[in-house]
VMD Tcl script that draws the C-alpha trace (Angstrom):
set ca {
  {-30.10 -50.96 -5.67}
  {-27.15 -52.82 -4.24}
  {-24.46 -51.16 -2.19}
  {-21.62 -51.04 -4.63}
  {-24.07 -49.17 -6.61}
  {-24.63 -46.98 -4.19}
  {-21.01 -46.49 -3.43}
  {-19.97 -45.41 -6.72}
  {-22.84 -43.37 -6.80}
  {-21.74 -41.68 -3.56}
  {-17.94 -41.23 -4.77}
  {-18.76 -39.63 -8.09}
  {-21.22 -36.89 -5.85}
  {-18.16 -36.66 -3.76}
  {-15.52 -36.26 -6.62}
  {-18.12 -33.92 -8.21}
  {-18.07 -31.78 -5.56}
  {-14.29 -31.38 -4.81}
  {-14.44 -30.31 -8.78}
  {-16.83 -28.08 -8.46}
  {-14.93 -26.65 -4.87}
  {-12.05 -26.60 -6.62}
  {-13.12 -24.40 -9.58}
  {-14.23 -22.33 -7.01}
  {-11.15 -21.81 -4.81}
  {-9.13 -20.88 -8.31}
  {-11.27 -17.68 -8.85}
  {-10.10 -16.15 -6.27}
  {-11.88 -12.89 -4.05}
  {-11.75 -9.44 -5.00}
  {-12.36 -6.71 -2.36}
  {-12.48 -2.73 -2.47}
  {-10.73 -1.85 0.26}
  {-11.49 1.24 2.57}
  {-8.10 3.28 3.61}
  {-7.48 6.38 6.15}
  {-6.67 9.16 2.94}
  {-6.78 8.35 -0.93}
  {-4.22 8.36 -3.15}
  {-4.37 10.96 -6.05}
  {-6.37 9.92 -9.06}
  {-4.34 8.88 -11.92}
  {-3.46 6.81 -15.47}
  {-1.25 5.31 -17.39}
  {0.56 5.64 -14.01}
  {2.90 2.86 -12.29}
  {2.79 0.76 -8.78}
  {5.47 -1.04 -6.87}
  {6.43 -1.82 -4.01}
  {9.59 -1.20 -1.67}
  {9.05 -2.95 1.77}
  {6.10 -2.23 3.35}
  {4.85 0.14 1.23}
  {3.38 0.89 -2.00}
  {4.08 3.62 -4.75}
  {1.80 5.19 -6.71}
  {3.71 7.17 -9.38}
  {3.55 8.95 -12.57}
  {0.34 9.42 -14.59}
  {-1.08 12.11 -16.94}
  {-0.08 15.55 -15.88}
  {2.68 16.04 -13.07}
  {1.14 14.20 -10.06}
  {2.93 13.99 -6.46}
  {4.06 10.04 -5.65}
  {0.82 8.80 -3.12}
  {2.55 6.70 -0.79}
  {0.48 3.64 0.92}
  {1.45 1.72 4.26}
  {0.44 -1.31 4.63}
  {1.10 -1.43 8.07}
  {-1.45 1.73 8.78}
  {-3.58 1.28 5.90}
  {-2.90 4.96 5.26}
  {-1.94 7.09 2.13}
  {0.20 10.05 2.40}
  {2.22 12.21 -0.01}
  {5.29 12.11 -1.98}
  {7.50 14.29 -4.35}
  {6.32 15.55 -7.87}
  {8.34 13.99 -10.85}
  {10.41 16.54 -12.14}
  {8.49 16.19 -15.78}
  {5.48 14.52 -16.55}
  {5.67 10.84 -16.72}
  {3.21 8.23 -17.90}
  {2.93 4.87 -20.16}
  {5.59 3.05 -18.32}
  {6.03 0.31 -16.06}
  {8.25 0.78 -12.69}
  {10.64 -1.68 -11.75}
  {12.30 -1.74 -7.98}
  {16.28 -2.05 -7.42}
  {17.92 -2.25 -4.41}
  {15.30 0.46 -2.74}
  {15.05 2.48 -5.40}
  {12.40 2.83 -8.10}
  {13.51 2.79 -11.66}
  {11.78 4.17 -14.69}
  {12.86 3.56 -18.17}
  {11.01 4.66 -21.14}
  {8.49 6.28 -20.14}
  {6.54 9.04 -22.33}
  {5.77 12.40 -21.70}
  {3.39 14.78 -23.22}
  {0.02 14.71 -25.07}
  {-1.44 12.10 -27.05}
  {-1.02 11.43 -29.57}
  {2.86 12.10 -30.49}
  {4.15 12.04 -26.78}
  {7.63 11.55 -26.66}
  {9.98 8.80 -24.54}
  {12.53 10.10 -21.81}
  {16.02 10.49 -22.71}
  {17.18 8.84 -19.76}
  {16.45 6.75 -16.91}
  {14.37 8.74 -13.93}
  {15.05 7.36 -10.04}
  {13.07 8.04 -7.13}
  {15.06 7.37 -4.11}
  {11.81 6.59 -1.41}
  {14.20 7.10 1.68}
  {15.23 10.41 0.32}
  {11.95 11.65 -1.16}
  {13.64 12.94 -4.21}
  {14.17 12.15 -7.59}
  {17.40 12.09 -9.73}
  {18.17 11.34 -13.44}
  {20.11 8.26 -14.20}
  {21.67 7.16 -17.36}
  {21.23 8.03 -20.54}
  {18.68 5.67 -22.56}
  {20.49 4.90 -26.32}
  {19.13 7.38 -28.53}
  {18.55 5.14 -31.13}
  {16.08 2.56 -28.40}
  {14.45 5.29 -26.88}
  {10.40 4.10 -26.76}
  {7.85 4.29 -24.26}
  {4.97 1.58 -23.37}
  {7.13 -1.32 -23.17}
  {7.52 -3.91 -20.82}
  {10.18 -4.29 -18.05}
  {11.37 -6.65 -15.61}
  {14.14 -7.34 -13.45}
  {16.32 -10.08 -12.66}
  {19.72 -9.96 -10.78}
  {21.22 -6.92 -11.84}
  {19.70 -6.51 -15.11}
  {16.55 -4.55 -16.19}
  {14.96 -6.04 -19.65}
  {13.38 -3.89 -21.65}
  {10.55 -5.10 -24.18}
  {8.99 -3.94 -27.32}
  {7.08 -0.35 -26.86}
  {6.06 2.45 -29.63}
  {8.89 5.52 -30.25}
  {5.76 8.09 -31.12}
  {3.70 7.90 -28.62}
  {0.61 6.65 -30.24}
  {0.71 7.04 -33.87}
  {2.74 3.99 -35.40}
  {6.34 3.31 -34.82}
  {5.85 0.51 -32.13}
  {8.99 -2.16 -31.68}
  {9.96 -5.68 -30.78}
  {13.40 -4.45 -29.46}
  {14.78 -6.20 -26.32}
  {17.49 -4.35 -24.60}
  {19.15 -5.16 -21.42}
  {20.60 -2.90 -18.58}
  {23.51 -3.36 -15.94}
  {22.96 -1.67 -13.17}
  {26.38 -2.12 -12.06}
  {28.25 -1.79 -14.94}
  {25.49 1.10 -16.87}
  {26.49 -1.10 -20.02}
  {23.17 -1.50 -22.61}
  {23.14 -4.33 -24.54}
  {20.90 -5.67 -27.64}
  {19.12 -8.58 -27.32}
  {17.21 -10.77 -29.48}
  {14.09 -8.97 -30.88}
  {10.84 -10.54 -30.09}
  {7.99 -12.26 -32.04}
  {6.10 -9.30 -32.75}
  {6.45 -5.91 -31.56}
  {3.15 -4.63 -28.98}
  {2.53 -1.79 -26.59}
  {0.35 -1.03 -23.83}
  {1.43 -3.74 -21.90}
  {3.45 -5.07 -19.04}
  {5.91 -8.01 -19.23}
  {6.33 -10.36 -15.92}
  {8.54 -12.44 -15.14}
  {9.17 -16.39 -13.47}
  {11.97 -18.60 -13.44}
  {14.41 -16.75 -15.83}
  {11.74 -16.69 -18.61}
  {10.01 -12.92 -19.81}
  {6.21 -13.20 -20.60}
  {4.85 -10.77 -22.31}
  {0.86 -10.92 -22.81}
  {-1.56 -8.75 -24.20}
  {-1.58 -5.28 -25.33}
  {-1.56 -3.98 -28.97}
  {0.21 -1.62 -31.72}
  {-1.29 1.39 -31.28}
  {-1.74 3.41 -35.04}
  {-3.23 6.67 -34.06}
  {-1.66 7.42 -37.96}
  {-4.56 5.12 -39.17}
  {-7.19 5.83 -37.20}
  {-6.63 2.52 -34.98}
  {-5.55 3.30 -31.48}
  {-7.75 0.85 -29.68}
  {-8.53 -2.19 -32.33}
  {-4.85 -4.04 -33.01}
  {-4.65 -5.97 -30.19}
  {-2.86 -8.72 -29.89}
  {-4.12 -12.26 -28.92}
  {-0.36 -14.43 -28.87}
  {1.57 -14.87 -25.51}
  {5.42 -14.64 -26.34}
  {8.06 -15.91 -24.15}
  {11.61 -14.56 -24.25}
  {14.20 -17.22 -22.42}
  {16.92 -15.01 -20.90}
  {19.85 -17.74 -20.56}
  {19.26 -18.54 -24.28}
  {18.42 -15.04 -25.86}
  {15.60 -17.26 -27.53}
  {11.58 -16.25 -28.04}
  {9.00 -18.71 -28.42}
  {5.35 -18.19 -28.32}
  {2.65 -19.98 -26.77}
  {0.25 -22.53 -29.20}
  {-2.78 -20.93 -30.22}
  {-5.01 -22.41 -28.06}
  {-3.40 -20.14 -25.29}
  {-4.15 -17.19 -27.32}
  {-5.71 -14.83 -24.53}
  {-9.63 -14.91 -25.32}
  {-10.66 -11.17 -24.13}
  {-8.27 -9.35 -26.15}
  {-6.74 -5.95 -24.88}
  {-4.09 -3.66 -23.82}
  {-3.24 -1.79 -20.97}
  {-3.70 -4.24 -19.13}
  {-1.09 -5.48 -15.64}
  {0.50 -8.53 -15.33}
  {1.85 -10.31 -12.51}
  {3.14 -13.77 -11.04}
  {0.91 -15.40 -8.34}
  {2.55 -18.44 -7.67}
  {2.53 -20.69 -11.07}
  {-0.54 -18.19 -12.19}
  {0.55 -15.36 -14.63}
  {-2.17 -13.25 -13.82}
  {-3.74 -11.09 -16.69}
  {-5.84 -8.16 -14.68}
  {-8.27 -5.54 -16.66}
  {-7.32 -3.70 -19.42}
  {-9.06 -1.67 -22.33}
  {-10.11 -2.41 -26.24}
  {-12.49 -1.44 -29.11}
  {-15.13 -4.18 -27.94}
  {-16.50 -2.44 -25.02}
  {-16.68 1.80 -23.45}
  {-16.35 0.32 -20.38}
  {-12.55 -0.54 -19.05}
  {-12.71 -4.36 -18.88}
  {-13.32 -5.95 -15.44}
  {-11.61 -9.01 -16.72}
  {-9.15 -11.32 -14.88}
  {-7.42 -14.48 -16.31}
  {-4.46 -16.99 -15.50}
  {-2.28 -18.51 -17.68}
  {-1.23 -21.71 -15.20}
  {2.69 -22.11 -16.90}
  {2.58 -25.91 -15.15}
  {-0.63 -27.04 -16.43}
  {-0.01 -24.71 -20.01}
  {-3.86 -23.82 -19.82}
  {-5.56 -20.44 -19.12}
  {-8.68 -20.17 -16.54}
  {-10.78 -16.84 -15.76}
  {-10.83 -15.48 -12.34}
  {-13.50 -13.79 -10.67}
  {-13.44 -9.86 -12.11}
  {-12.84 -6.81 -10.96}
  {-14.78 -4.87 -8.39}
  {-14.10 -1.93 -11.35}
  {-12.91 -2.38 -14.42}
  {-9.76 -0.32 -14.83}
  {-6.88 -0.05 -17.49}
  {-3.44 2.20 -17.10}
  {-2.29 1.12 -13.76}
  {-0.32 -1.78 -12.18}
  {-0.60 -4.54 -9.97}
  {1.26 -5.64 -6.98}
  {1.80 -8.91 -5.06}
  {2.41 -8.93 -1.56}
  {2.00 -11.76 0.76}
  {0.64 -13.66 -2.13}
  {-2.19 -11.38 -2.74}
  {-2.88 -9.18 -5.71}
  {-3.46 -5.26 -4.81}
  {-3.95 -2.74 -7.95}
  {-5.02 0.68 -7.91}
  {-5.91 3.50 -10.10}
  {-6.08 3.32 -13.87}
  {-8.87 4.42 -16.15}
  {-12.24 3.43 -15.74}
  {-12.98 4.13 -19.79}
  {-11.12 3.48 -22.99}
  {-9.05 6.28 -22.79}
  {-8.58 8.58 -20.10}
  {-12.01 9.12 -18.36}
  {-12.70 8.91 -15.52}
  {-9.49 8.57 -13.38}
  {-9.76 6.22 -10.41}
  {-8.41 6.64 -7.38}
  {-9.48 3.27 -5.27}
  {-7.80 0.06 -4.04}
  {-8.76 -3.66 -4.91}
  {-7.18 -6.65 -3.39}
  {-7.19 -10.24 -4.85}
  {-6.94 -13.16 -2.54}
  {-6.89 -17.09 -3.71}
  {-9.87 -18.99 -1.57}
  {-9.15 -21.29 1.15}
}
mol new
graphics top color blue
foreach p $ca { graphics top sphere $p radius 0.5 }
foreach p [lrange $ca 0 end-1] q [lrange $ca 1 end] { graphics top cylinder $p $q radius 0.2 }
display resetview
């Protein structure tokens, strides 16, 4: 064999291995992490964060706020809502956590808040904001902020049974103005929307019809994208469909990664472990490494360009409620 031959051998086992090192590093590392307390166990609950600490909040029943610091790695214990809150997805705003449409009561007719509920963290209390348009009142929608504007996407007004919506409404926080937007693709629920570079993704869930005996199966495979400086939607070609459908799901930027974590569906008991990327510079999806649990109902965060999530259901439906902490971190 002469040596060019066995150069270009050599390069291609070389290239072949930065592939294969490469597909590697983009699954990422998952790790249960061990903290001094435990938050309260809880679904269909929210999780943000405001500084240096995290939020646990809302949830079946009336549940106090568990409050986690990074700093000490230790949980402690917040105010109770002032109703029952669950199905929504918390947004942060100038220090404040912001709830809009969430629902409250039992499945499967639970109803959406009349208006907006605050939790002030430096405070410890909770106070009721504006009033939510009777008429756009829903629950189970998306929401995302940018600037001074909270966007508000699709949902279901009954709870579970049938009336879910591809309304998009806007807030101003400053001015407490609502405004219409342009209604998306297809209406979906059970989901969270994220948000990168002025552009509203919103990816999985489904249109829950507790009225026809479908609460789990209509899921929905498209990805829709809502443009905010042109009030336009487009949606994604179909070979970025997401492959493991489901709802309840989270969703969050990591980087250029929209990050698709858990989630529950008809397919499986078990709450899916499942955790995909949709790359928006390469336009192609990949699948991370999975959860340590599978879990669906909760929310994830990103802090120091890591993923943490915590709670959720560990079952379609609402058994059993989870109480611990995973992190995701990219590989070196």
């Amino acid at each position: 064999m002469n040596s060019q031959r066995i150069l270009f051998i050599f390069n291609l086992f070389l290239l072949s291995c930065l592939s294969f090192s490469q597909v590697i590093e983009s699954k990422g590392v998952w790790q249960t992490l061990e903290t001094i307390n435990s938050p309260v166990a809880r679904h269909e609950n929210s999780f943000v964060r405001v500084k240096n600490k995290f939020y646990l909040l809302g949830g079946r029943g009336i549940k106090p706020i568990s409050i986690y610091n990074v700093k000490t790695n230790t949980w402690s214990q917040g105010a109770k809502p002032p109703v029952e809150i669950h199905h929504f997805q918390a947004v942060t705003y100038k220090g404040n956590i912001y709830i809009f449409g969430a629902m409250t009561g039992k499945y499967p007719y639970e109803t959406p808040l009349p208006n907006i509920l605050i939790y002030n963290p430096k405070k410890d209390i909770w106070v009721e904001g504006a009033e939510i348009p009777k008429e756009r009142r829903r629950g189970s929608a998306g929401v995302v902020i940018q600037k001074n504007n909270a966007y508000i996407v699709s949902g279901i007004v009954d709870g579970h049974n049938s009336t879910h919506v591809p309304w998009v409404d806007v807030y101003d926080f400053k001015t407490k103005i609502w405004k219409i937007l342009k209604d998306a693709p297809r209406p979906r629920d059970h989901f969270h929307a994220a948000i990168n570079d002025g552009k509203i993704y919103a990816v999985g869930g489904r249109n829950s019809s507790y009225a026809t005996k479908q609460t789990f199966q209509l899921t929905i495979p498209e990805v829709d994208v809502y443009d905010i400086d042109t009030n336009n939607w487009t949606t994604l070609g179909k070979e970025n469909n997401i492959n493991v459908q489901r709802a309840g799901a989270s969703c969050v930027f990591l980087g250029d990664d929209l990050v698709l974590i858990g989630g529950e569906s008809i397919s499986q008991k078990e709450a899916h472990q499942d955790v995909d990327a949709y790359n928006i510079k390469t336009k192609t999806w990949r699948k991370l490494n999975n959860l340590k649990r599978g879990r669906h109902g909760s929310q994830a965060i990103v802090y120091k360009k890591e993923i943490y999530i915590v709670a959720g259901s560990g079952n379609r439906g609402g058994k059993p409620e989870l109480y611990s902490m995973e992190k995701f971190t990219k590989n070196k």
